[in-house]
Backbone as JSON, one array per atom type, in Angstrom:
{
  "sequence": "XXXXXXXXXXXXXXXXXXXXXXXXXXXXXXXXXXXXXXXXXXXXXXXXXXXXXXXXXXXXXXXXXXXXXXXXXXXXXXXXXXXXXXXXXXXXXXXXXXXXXXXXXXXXXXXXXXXXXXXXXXXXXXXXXXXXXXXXXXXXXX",
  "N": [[1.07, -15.62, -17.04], [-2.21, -16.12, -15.33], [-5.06, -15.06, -16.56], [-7.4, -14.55, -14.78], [-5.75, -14.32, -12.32], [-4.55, -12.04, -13.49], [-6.4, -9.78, -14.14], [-6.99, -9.67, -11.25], [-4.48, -8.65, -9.7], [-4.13, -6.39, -11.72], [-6.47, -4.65, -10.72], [-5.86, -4.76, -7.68], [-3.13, -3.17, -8.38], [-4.97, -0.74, -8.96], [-6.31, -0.23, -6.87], [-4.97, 0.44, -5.08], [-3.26, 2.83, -5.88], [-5.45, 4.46, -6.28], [-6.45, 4.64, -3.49], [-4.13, 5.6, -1.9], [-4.17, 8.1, -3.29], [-6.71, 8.98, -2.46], [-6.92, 8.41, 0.3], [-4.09, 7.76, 1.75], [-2.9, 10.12, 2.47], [-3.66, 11.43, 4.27], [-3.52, 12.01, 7.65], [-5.37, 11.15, 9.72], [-6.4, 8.41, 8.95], [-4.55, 6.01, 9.57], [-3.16, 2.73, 10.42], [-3.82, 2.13, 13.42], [-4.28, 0.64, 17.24], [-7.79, -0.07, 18.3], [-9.87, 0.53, 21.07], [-12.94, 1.32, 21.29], [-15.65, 2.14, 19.54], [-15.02, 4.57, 18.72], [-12.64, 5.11, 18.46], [-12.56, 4.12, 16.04], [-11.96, 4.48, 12.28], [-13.55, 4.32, 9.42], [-13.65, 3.38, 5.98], [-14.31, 6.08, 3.51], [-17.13, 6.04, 1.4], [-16.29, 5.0, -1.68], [-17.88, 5.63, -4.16], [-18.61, 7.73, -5.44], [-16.28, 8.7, -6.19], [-15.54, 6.44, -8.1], [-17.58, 6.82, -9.61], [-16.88, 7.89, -12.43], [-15.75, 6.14, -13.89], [-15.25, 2.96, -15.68], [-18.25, 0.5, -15.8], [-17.38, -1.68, -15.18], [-14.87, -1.77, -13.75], [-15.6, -0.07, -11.58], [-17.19, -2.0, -10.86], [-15.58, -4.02, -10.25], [-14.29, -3.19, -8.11], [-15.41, -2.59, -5.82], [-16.5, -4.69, -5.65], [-14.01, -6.13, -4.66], [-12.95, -4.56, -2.52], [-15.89, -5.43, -0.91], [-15.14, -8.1, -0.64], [-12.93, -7.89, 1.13], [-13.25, -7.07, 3.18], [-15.37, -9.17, 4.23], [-13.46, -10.82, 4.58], [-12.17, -10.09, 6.84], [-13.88, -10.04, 8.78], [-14.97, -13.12, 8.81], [-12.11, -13.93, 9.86], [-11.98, -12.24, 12.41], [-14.09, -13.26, 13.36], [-13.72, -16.13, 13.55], [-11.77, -16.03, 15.52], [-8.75, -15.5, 14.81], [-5.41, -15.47, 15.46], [-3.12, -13.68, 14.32], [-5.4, -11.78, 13.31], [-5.96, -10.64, 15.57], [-3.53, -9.62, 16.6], [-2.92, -7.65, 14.43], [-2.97, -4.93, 14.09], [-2.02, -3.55, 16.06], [1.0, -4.59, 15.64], [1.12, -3.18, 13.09], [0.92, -0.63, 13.2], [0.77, 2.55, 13.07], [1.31, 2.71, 10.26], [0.19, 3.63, 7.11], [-2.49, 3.22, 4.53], [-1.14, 3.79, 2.08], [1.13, 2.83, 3.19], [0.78, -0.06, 3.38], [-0.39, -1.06, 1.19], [1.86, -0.43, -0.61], [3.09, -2.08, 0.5], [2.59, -4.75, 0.52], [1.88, -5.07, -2.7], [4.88, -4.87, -3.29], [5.66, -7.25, -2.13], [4.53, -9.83, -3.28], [5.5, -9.2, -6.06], [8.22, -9.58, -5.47], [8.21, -12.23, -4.86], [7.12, -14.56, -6.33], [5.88, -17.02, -6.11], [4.3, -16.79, -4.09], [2.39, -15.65, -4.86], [-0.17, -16.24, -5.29], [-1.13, -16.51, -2.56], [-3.59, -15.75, -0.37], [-4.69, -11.56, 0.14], [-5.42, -10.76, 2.67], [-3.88, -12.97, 4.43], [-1.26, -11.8, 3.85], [-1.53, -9.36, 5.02], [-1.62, -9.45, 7.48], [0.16, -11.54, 8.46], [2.31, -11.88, 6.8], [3.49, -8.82, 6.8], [3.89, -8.09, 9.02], [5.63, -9.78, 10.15], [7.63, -8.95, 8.25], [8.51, -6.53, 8.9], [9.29, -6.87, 11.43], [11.68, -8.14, 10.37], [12.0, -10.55, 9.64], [11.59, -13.95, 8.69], [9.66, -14.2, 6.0], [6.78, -16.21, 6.65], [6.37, -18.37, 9.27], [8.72, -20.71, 10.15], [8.73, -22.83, 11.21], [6.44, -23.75, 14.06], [6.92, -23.02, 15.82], [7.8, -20.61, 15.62], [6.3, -17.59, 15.92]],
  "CA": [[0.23, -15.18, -15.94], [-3.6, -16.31, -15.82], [-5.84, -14.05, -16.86], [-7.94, -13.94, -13.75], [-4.95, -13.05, -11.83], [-3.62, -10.75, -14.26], [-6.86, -8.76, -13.32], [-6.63, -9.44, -9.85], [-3.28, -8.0, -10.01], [-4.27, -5.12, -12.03], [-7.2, -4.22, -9.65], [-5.19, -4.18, -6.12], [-2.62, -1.71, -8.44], [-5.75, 0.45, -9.3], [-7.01, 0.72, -5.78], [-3.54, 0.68, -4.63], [-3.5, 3.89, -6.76], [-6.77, 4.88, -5.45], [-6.27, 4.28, -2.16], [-2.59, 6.7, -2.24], [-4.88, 9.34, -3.26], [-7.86, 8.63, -1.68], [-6.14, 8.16, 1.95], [-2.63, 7.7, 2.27], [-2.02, 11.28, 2.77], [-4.94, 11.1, 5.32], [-2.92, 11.78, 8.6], [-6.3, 10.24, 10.46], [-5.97, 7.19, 8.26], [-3.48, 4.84, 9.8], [-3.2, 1.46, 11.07], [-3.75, 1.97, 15.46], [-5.31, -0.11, 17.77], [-8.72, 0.9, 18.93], [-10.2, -0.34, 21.9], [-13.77, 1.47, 21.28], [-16.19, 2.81, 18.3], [-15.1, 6.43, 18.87], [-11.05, 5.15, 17.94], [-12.68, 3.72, 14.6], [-11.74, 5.38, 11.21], [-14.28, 3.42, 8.46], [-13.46, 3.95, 4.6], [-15.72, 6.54, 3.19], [-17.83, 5.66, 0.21], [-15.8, 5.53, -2.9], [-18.61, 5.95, -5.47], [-18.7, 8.76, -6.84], [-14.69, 9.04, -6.99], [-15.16, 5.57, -9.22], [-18.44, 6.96, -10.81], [-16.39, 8.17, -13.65], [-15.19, 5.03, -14.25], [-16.11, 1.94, -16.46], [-18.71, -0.19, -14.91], [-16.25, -3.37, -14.83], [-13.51, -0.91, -12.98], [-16.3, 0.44, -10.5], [-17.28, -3.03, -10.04], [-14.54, -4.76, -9.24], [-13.3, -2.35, -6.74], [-16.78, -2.6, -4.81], [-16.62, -6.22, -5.34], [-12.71, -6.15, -3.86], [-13.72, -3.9, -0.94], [-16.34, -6.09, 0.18], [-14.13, -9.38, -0.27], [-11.98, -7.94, 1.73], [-14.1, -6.58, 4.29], [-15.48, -10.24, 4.17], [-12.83, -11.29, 4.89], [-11.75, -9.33, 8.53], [-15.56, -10.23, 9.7], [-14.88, -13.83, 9.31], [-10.85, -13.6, 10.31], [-12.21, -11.69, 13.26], [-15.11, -14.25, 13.71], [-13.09, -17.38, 13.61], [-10.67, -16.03, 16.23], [-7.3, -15.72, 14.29], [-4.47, -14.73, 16.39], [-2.68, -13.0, 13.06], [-5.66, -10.62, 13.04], [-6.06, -10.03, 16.81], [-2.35, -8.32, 16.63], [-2.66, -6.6, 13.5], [-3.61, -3.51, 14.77], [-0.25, -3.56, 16.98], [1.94, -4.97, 14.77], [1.56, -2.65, 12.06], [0.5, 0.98, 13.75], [1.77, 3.67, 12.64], [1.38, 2.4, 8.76], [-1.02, 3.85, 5.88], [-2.85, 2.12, 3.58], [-0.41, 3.91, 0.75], [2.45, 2.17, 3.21], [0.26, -1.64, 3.47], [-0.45, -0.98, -0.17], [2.96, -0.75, -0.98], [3.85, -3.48, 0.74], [1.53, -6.04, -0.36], [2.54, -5.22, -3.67], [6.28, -5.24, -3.16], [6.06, -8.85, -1.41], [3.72, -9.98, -4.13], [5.74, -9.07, -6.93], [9.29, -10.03, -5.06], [8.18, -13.53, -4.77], [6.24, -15.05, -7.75], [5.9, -18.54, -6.14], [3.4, -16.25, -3.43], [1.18, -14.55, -5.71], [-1.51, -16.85, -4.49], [-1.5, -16.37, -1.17], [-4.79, -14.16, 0.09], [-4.12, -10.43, 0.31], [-5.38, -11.35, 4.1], [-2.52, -13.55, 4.88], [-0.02, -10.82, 3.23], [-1.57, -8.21, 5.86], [-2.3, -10.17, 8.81], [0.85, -12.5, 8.62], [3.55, -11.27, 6.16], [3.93, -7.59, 7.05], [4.37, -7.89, 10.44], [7.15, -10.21, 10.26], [8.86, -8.26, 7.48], [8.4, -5.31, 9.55], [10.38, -6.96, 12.34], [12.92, -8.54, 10.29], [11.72, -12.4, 10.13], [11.02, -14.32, 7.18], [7.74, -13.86, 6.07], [5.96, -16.99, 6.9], [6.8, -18.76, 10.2], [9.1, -21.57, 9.6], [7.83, -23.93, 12.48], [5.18, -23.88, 14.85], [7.61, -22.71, 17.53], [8.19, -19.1, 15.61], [5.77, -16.38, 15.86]],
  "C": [[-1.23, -15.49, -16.3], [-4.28, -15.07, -15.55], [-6.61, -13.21, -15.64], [-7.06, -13.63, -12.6], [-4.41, -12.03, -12.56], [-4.95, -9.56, -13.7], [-7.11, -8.63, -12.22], [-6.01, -8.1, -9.59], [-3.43, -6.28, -10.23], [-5.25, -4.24, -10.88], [-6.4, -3.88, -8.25], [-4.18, -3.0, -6.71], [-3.53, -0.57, -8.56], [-6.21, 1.19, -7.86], [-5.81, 0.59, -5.17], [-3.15, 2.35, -4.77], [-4.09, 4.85, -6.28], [-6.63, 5.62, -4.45], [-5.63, 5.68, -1.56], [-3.38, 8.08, -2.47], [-5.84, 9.59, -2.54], [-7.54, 9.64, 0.24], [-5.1, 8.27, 2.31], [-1.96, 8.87, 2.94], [-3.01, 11.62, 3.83], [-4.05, 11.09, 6.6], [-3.84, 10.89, 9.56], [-6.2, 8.21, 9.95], [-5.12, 6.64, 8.1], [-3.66, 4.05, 10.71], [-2.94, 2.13, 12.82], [-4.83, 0.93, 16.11], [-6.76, 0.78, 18.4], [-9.37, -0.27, 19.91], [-12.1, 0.44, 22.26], [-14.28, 2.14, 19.93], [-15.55, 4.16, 17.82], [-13.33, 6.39, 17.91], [-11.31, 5.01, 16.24], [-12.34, 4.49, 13.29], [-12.26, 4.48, 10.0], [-13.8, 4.16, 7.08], [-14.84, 4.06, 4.32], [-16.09, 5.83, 1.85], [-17.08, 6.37, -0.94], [-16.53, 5.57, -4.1], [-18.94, 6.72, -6.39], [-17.51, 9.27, -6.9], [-15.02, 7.6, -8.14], [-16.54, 5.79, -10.01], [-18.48, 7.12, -12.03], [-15.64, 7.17, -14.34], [-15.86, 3.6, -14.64], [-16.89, 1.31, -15.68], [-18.41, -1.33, -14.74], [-15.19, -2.61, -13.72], [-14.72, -0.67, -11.84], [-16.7, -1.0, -9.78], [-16.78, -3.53, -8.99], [-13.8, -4.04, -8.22], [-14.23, -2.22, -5.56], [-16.44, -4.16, -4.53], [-14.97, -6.9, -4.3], [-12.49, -5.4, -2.48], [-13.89, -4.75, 0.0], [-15.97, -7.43, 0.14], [-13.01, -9.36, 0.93], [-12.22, -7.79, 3.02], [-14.81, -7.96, 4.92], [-14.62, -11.3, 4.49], [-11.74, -11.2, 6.47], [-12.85, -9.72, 9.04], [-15.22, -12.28, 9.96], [-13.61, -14.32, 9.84], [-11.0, -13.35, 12.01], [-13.1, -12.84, 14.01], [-14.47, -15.47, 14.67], [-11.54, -17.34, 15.14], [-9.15, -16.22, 16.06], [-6.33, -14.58, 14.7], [-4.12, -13.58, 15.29], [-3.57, -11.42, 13.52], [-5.35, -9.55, 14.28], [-4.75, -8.85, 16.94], [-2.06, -7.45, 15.19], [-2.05, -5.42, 13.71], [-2.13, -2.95, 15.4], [0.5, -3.62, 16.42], [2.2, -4.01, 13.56], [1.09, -0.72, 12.21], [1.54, 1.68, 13.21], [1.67, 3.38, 10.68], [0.25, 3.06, 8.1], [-0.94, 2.92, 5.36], [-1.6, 2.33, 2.44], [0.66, 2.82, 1.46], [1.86, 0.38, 2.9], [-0.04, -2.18, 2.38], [0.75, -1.97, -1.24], [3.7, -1.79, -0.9], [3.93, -4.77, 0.56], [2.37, -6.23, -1.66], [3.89, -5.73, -4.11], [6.61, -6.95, -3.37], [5.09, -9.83, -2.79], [5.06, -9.95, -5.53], [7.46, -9.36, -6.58], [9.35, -11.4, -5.33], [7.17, -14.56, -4.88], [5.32, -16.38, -7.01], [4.12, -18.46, -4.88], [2.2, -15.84, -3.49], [-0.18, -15.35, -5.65], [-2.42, -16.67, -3.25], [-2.59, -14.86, -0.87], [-4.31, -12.79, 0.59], [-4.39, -10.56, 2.48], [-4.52, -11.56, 4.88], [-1.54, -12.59, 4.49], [0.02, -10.01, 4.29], [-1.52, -8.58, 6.93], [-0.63, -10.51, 9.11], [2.14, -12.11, 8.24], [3.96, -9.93, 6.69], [4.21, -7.6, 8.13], [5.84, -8.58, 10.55], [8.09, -9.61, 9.78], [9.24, -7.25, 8.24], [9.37, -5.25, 10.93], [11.99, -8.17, 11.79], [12.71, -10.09, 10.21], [11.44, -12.33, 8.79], [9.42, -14.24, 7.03], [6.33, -14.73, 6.22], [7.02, -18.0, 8.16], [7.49, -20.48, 9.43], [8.82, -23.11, 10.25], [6.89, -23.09, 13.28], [5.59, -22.91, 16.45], [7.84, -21.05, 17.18], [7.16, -18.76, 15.39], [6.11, -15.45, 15.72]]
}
């Protein structure tokens, strides 16, 4: 395993971890669609839960945040169907469940472990979720 995924890796289990405590048990905090500001539910500021924590660990979980967050702004931007039905596709889910699932699919199928946590949430979970393979096999399945 290379190094800089091995702490990848380790990082999405920490705020995976996190997260589970954080939120998961958060009945407000689950995947719905919102169709105004007021539906929104923003993650609060985790800094002084990771204040007690090394300043490489506090980092990278700020720095994995806003990659990720960086990554729905231009997702969202660019007009990608995937994201547009997220929201739909996976309602009713916590982060502990989107967490979990990431991970799962991630660690099921080695050959994957590349693929952007993005594409895992956007793309993979929904299909698994209805039973399809997890990446469209032609052009013709959605």
């Amino acid at each position: 395993m290379k190094p800089k995924f091995r702490i990848i890796f380790m990082l999405i289990m920490f705020i995976g971890i996190l997260t589970g405590v954080l939120f998961a048990l958060d009945k407000a905090r689950f995947v719905k669609p919102v169709t105004n500001e007021k539906d929104m539910i923003i993650t609060h500021s985790l800094y002084n839960a990771l204040a007690s924590l090394d300043s490489t660990t506090t980092r990278l979980t700020h720095m994995a945040y806003i990659a990720g967050f960086l990554d729905a702004v231009q997702m969202e931007e660019a007009n990608v169907p995937e994201v547009k039905n997220f929201l739909n596709e996976c309602q009713g889910m916590t982060l502990g469940d989107l967490t979990t699932a990431m991970l799962k699919f991630y660690q099921e199928n080695p050959l994957w472990r590349e693929t952007s946590p993005a594409t895992i949430l956007t793309v993979v979970i929904p299909r698994l979720r209805k039973g399809l393979t997890p990446f469209p096999s032609s052009n013709q399945e959605k």
